[in-house]
N, C-alpha and C positions, 0 to 999 in steps of 0.2 A: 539663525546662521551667525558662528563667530567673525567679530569686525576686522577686515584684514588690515593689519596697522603697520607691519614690520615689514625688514626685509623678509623675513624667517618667512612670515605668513602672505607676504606675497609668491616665496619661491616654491612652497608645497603648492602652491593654487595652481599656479604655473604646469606643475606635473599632470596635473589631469588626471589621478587615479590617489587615490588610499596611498600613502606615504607609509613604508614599511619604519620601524623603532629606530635602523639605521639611517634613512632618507632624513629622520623629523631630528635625531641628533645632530647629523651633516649639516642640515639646515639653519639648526640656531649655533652651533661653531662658525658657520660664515657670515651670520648674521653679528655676531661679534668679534669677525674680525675685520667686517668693511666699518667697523665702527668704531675702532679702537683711536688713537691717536701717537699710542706709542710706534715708533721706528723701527723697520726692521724686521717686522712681524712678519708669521706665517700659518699656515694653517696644511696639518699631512691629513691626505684623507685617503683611507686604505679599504680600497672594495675590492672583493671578491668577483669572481666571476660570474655574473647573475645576481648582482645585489643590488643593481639599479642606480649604479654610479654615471651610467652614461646617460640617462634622463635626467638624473639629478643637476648633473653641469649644465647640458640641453636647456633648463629650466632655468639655472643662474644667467646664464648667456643673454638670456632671452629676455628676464626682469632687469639686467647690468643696462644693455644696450635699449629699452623700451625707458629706463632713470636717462638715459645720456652721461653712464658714467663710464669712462674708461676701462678696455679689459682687451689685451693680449694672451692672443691663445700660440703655444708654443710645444713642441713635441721634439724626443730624441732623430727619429728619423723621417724623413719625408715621407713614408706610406703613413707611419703614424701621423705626421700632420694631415694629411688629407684625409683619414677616419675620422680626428677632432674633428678636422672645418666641416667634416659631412652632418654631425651627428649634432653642431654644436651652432649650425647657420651661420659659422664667420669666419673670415678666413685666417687662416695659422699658418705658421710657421717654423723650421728646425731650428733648436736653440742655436745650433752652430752658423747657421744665416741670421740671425737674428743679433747675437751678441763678441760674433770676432767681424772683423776686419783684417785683410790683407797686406802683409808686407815682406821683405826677405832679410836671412841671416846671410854673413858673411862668403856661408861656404855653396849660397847658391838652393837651397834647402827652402822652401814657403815655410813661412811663420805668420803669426796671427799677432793680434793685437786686442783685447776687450774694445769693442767699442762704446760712442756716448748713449745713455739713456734718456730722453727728453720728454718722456709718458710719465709727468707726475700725477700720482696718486692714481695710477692704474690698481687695476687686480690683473696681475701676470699666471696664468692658468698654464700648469705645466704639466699637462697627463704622461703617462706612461714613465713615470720618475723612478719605479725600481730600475728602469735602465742606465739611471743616469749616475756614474764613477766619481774616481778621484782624477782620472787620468784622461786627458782628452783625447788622445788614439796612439799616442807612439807611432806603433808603422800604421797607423790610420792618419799621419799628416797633422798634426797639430804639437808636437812638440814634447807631448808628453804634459802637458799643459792640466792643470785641475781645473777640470769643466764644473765641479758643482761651486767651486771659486769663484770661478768666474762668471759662472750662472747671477751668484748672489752680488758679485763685485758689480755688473752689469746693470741689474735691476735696481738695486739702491742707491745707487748715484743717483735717482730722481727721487726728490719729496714725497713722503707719503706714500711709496708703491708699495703693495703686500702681493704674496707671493701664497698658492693656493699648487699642492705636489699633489696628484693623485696617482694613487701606484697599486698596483696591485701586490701585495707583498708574498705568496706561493709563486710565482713567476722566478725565473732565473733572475740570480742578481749581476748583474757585470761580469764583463765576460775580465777576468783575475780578482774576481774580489768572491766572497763569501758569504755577503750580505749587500744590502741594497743600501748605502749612504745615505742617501735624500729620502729614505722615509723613516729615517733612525733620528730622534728629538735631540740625544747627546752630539751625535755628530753634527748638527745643526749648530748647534749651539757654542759648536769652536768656530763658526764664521758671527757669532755673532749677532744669530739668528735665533730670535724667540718664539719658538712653534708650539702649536699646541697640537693634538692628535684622538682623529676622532676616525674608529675601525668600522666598517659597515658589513658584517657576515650574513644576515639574514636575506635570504633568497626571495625575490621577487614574485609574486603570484604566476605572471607571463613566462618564468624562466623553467615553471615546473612540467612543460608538457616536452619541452627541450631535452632530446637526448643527450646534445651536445653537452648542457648546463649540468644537465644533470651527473653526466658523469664525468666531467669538470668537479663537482662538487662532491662526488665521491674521492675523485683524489687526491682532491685538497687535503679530505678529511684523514687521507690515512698517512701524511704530510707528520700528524702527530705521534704515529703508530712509530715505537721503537726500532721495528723490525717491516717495514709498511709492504702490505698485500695487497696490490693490485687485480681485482675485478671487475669487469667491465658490465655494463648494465645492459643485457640486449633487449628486442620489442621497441625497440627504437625506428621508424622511418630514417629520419636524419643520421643515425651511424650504421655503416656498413663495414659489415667484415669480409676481406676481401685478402688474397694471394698473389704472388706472383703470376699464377695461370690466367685469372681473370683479370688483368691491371691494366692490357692493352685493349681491351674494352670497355671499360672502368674511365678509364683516358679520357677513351672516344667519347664519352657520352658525356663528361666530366666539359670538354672542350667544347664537344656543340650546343650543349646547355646555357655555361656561362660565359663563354669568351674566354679570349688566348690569355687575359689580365685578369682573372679569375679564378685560377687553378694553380695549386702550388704543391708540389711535394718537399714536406720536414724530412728531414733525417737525420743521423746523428754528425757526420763525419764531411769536411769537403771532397773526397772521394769520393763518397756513395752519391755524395750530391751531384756530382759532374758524373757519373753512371745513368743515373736518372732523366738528368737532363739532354745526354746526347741520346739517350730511348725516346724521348718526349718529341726532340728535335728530329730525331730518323720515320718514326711511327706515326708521330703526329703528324707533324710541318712536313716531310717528306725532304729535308736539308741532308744533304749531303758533303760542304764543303764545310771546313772551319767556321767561318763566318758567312753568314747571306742576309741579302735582303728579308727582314721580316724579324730577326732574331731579336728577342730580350736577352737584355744584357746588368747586372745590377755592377757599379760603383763597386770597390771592395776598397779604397784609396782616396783621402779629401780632397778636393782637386780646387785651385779658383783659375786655374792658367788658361783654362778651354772656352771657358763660356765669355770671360774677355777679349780671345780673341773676336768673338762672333758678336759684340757688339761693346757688351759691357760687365764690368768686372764683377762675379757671381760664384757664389760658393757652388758647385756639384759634389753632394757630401757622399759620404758612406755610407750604401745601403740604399741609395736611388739606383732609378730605374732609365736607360737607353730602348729605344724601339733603334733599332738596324733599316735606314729606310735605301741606303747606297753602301758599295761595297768599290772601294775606287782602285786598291791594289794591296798586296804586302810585300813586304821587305822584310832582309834581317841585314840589321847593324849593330856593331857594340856586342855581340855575342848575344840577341835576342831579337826573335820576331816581332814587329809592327805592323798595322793593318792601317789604311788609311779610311775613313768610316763618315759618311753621314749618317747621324742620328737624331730623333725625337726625342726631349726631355721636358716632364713638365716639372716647373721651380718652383710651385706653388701657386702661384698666383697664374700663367698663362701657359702653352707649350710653345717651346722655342725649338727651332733646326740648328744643329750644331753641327762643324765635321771637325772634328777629332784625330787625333791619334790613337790607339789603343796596344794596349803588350798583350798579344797574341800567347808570349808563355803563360800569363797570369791564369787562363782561363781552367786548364787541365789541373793550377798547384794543391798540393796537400795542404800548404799552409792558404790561411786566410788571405795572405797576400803576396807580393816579394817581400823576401825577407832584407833586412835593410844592409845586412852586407853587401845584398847582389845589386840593389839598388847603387851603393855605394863604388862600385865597381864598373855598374851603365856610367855613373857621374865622373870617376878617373879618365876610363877610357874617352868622353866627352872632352875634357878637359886635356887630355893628350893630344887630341888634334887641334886643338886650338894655336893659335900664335901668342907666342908670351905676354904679359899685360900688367896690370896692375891688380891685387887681389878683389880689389871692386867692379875694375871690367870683368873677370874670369869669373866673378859672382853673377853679375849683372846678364853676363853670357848665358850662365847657367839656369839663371831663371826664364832666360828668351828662348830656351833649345825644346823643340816640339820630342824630341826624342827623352832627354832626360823628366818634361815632365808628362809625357803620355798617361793616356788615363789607366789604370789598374781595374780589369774588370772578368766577372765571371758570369756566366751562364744563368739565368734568372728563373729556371723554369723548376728545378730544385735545391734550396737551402738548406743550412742547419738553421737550430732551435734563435739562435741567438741574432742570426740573419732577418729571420723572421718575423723575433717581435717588435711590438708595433705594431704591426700589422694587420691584415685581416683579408682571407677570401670569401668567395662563394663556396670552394669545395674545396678540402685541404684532405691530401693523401700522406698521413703520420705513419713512418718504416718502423718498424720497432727498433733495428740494429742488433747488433750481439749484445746480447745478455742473459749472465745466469742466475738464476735461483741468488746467488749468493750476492749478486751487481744490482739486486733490486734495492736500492737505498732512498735517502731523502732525496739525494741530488739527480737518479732518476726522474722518481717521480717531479720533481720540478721542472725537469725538462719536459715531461709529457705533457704535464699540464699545460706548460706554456705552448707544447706544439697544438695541442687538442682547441686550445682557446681561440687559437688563430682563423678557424673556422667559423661560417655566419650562417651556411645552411645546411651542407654539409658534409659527414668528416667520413674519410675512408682510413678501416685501423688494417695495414698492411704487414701482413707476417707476420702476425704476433701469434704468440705458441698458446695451445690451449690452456695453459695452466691459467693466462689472462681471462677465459673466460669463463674458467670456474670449471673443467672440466677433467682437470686434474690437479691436486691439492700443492700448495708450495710447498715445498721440502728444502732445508736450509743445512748444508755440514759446512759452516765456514769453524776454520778452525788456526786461520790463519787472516791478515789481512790481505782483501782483495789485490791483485797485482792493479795499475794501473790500468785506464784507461784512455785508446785515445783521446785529443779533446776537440774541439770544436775549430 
């Protein structure tokens, strides 16, 4: 038997299983970069769907913290951190809790600040990093700010720290971007940062009995296809093809299987998704009002103003999750509905009670959130009633008004693609949405994939046209460039 001497050959041991070409490469790439001494350092590791990236961390975690060496686990969104901490035994956290800190601009606006690093010579474990931009949300509350900036401004301020991006690079890149930043080695390299980049394609023995993996893996592959033809692989238990006729039974079974936190519908558009959701809410839950006790609700808006009132000052980011557990009244002021709310949030670490405000328009919009003129317009009208003051009291004002910073939030029970990743359920129901023959591109398929991935046992393919499943041949007359499409 070989002598396990290294890090490398303690973290295959660790796996418990035959370490596939991509696993034993992963391996000694991190085994050379907790051992490097240069500054700065990183390491991009790009696995596929079914290529055994999530056992492989699983196993770094586990040899990191059994050495007593330092290692922060950190993810774009809350549900994605709580898939890390599940899969990886430690607790994680969003980079946006993690690396800003709170404070206000002049005009009454939340603004952030990088906060201090004090984990030297950690390993900073950043999964789901094709999501992570140049931009830290615009009308997501953070200023427009460069989050992979400040990612790297945050981490390096402590000696020694290396930085470990795992991403899946077929996944949607940033919702305005075109590509994925943080697993691109040039673009690293304008902060500063000296990566090295190790790909993991090869599919796991465990992933090949998996429908879901497997035609996951199919779409990856036609990803390179000029012209990419989607077909679906059926003889699958875990994927089901499924319609509008049968969706409300689908549901049902969906729901009393897995739990109310369990079941997600993708789609393309926030329209269809608020469609979906008040089906889910009417059919399922039997809800009848706007709001009620029991309702999920996700963030669409970064928020730190709520959770300090209710004890202490705390990021509730974009893309967590509200349980509705009190329904206390609504209002409309300033030209928009308010709902007065107690809810359940878990912050990663514990579940807290919060009561809330929330903007009752937000919930129906087309767009992803208020758009910041109307925003802008709640904050006028705010500041109209006010008594005249100094522009630091009318700031000061503005940051203390439950109405100007009420939570921004939508209906949890269907999203789009981009909502979603990170993620991960028990049963996920993928819409097709409009598209033709001619709209079947790369940037489809990438959303598919990412919606299909999101699934762990399994996937409902809803209204998708036979040609998906091979039962009538793609036929393509584009002869022009497609007209737009909505977006996300």
């Amino acid at each position: 038997m070989p002598q396990v001497t290294t890090l490398g050959d303690r973290l295959l041991v660790a796996l418990g299983h035959v370490p596939t070409a991509g696993q034993e490469r992963a391996a000694r790439a991190l085994e050379r970069l907790m051992a490097t001494t240069k500054e700065h350092t990183a390491l991009v590791l790009k696995g596929y769907a079914g290529t055994g990236k999530t056992s492989l961390i699983g196993a770094l975690v586990k040899v990191l913290t059994a050495e007593r060496r330092p290692v922060v686990l950190l993810a774009p969104t809350g549900r994605a951190a709580r898939v890390l901490s599940t899969f990886a035994g430690k607790e994680a956290s969003t980079i946006h809790r993690r690396i800003y800190r709170s404070s206000g601009d002049d005009e009454g606006y939340a603004s952030v600040r990088v906060g201090a690093n004090r984990d030297a010579g950690a390993l900073f474990i950043v999964d789901e990093a094709s999501m992570i931009g140049r931009q830290g949300g615009g009308d997501g509350g953070f200023g427009g700010r460069d989050l992979l900036g400040d990612l790297f401004e945050h981490i390096y301020a402590a000696p020694g720290a290396r930085v470990l991006l795992i991403g899946d690079p077929a996944q949607l890149p940033p919702v305005g971007s075109d590509h994925s930043p943080a697993l691109d080695p040039k673009e690293l390299a304008a902060f500063g940062v000296l990566a090295g980049v190790v790909e993991m394609t090869d599919v796991v023995r465990q992933a090949l009995d998996s429908g879901i993996l497997s035609n996951a893996t199919a779409l990856r592959g036609s990803l390179h296809e000029k012209e990419p033809t989607v077909i679906f692989q059926p003889g699958f238990p875990d994927v089901i093809r499924t319609d509008g006729y049968d969706l409300q039974d689908a549901l049902e079974t969906a729901y009393g299987q897995d739990g109310d936190e369990e079941v997600i519908v993708i789609c393309r558009s926030n329209k269809r998704a608020f469609a979906y959701s008040q089906q889910v809410r009417a059919r399922i839950h039997g809800f009848e009002e706007e709001l009620c006790s029991g309702d999920r609700l996700m963030v669409v808006r970064n928020d730190y103003y709520w959770a300090g009132q209710n004890g202490r000052a705390e990021l509730i980011a974009n893309g967590e999750q509200l349980r509705v557990s009190r329904v206390h009244g609504v209002e409309e002021r300033h030209g928009l509905r308010f709902a007065d709310i107690t809810a359940h949030w878990w912050n990663g670490q514990e579940e807290r009670e919060l009561d809330v405000k929330v903007m009752l328009d937000v919930l129906a919009l087309e767009s992803p959130a208020l758009p910041l003129e109307r925003l802008r317009r709640l904050r006028e009208a705010i500041l109209a009633g006010m008594v005249a003051g100094t522009k630091a009291a009318r700031s000061k004002a503005l940051r203390e008004d439950p109405y100007a910073q009420a939570l921004q939030v939508k209906y949890a029970y269907a999203v789009t693609a981009h909502k979603a990743q990170g993620g991960q359920w028990s049963t996920v129901f993928v819409d097709q949405g409009y598209i033709t023959e001619d709209m079947l591109d790369t940037e489809y398929v990438r959303w598919l994939y990412t919606a299909v991935t999101r699934a762990s046992r399994r996937l409902y393919l809803l209204n998708f046209h036979p040609r998906f499943w091979g039962e009538e041949p793609w036929v393509r007359h584009r002869t022009t460039s497609p007209a737009p499409r909505g977006g996300e």
